[in-house]
VOPAGU-2260 file (C-alpha; in pm, 1 decimal, decimal comma):
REM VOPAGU-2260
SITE   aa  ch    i         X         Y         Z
SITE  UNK   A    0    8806,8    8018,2    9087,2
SITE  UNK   A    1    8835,5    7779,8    8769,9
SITE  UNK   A    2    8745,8    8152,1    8543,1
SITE  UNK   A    3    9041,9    8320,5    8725,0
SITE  UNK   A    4    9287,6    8058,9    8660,7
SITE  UNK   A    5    9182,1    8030,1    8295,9
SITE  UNK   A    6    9192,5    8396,7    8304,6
SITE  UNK   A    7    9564,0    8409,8    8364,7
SITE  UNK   A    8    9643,7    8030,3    8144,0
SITE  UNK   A    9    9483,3    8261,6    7852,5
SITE  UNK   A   10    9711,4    8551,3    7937,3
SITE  UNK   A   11   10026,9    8346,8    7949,4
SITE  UNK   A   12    9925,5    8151,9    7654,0
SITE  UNK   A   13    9915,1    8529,6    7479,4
SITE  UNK   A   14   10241,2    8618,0    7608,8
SITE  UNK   A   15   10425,9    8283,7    7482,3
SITE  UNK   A   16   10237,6    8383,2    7138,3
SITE  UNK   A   17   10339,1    8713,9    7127,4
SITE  UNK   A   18   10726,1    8645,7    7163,2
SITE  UNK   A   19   10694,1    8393,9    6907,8
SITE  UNK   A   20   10517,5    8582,5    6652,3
SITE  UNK   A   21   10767,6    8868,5    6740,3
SITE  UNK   A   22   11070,3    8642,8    6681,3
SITE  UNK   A   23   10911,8    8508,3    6381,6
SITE  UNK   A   24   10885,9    8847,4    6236,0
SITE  UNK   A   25   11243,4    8879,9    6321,4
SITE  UNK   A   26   11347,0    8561,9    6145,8
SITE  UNK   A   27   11189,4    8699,5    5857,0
SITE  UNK   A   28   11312,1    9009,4    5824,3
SITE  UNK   A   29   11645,2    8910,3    5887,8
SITE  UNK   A   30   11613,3    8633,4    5597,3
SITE  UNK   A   31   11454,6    8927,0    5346,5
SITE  UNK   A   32   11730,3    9164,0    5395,7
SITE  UNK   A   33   11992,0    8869,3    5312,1
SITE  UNK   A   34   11781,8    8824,1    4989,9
SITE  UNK   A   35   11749,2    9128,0    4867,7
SITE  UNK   A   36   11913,8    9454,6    4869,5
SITE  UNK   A   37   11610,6    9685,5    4820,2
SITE  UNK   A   38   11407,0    9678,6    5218,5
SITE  UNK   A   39   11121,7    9832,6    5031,2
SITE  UNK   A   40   11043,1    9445,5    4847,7
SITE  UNK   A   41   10972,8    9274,8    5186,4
SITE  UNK   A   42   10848,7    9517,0    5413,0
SITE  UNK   A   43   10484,1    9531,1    5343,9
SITE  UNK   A   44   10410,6    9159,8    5358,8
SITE  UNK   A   45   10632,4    9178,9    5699,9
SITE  UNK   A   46   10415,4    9489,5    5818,6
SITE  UNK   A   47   10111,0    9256,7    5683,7
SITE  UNK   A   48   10160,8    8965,9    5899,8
SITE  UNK   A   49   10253,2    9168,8    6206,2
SITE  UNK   A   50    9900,1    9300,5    6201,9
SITE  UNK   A   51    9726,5    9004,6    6166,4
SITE  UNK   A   52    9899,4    8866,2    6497,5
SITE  UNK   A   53    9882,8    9216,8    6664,7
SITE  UNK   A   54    9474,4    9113,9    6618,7
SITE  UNK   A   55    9530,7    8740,8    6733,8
SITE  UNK   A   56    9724,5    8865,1    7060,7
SITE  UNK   A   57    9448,6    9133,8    7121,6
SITE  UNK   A   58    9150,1    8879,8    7095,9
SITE  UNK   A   59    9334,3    8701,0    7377,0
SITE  UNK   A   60    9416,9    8988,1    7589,9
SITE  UNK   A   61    9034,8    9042,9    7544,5
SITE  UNK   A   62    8943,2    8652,7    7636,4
SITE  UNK   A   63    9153,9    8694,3    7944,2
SITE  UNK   A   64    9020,6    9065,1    8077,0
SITE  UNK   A   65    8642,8    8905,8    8045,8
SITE  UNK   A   66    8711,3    8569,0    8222,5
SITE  UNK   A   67    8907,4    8812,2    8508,4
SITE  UNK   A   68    8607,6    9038,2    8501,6
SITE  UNK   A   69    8380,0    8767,4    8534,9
SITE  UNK   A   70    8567,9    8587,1    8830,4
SITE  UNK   A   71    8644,5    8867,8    8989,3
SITE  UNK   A   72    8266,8    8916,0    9004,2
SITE  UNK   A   73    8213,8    8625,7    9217,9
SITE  UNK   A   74    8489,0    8777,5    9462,7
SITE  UNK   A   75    8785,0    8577,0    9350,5
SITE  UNK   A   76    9104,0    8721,3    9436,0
SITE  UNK   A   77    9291,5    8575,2    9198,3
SITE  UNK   A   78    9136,3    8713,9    8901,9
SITE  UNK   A   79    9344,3    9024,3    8998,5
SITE  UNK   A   80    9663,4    8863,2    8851,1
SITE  UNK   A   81    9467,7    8761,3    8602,7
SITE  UNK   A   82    9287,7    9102,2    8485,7
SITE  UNK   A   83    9682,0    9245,5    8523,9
SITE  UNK   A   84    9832,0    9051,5    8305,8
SITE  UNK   A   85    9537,7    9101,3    8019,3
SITE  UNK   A   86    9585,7    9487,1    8041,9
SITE  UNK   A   87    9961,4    9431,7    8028,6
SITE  UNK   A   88    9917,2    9158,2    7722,9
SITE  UNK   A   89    9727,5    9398,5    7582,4
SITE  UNK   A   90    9943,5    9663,3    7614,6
SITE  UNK   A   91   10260,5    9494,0    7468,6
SITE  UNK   A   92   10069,5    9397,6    7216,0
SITE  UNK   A   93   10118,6    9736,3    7012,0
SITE  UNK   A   94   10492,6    9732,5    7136,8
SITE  UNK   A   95   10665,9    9585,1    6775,9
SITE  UNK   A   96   10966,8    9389,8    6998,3
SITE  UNK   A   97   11110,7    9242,2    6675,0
SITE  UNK   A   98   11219,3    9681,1    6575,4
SITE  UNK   A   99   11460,2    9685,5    6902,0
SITE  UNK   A  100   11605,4    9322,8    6902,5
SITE  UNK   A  101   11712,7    9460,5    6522,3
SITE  UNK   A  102   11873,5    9776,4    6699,9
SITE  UNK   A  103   12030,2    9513,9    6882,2
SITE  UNK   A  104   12173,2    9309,1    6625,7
SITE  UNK   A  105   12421,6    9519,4    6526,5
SITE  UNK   A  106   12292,3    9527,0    6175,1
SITE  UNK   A  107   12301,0    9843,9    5984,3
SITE  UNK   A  108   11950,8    9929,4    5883,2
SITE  UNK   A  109   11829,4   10263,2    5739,3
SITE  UNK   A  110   11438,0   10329,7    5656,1
């Protein structure tokens, strides 16, 4: 029982890190584009960073599906929740959320 409920602490700790990172890349694009005209400048130490955490929030969905797996094992049924929420932190982990709350923003931004 104690790997399943680690199993899903680890997921939620990965969710609360990925809409942080994702709002941090946010911040920062939104403060580079009021610095500077030219998007091209910014963008690839943005695009940079956003991998590196895209890694980060994978190693944790990762963490999470093996402690599931493992509980599960032992016939816990708990570690269901907790195996569901890896595969969906792992899944919104390729999903760049900081691109749509820009669509959002009302800003006009061309590529």
């Amino acid at each position: 029982m104690k790997k399943g409920v680690l199993s899903i602490g680890i997921a939620c700790i990965g969710f609360y890190f990925l809409y942080t990172s994702n709002m941090d890349l946010y911040h920062r694009f939104l403060d580079g584009l009021a610095q500077s005209q030219n998007v091209s400048e910014f963008t690839p130490t943005i695009f940079a960073f956003g991998k590196t955490l895209k890694i980060i929030t994978l190693c944790m969905g990762l963490l999470s599906l093996y402690f599931g797996i493992i509980s599960f094992l032992k016939k816990n049924k708990i570690a269901i929740i907790g195996i569901l929420l890896a595969i969906l932190l792992m899944v919104c982990s390729f999903i760049p959320f900081w691109k749509y709350m820009l669509k959002n923003s009302g800003l006009d931004i061309s590529f």
